[in-house]
C-alpha angles and dihedrals in degrees: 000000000000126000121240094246076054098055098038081060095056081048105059090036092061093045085051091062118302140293119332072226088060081049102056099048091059097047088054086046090058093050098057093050093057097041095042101074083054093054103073101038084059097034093118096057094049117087093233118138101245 
């Protein structure tokens, strides 16, 4: 179990602005977005079953 400085630190963290796990999701997000137009232009280069 957690200890309470523990959980008062989850809790602050959510109130700043969400979950480092939120974080991380969009920032993988943002990264497809920015890598999948590239994806297909370069399809033929990239080792992927098709």
């Amino acid at each position: 179990m957690m200890d309470k400085k523990e959980l008062n630190m989850m809790e602050m963290d959510m109130v700043a602005g969400g979950s480092w796990l939120d974080d991380l999701i969009d920032f993988g997000q943002d990264a497809v977005k920015e890598i999948a137009p590239y994806i297909e232009e370069y399809q033929e280069y990239l080792p992927l079953p098709r």
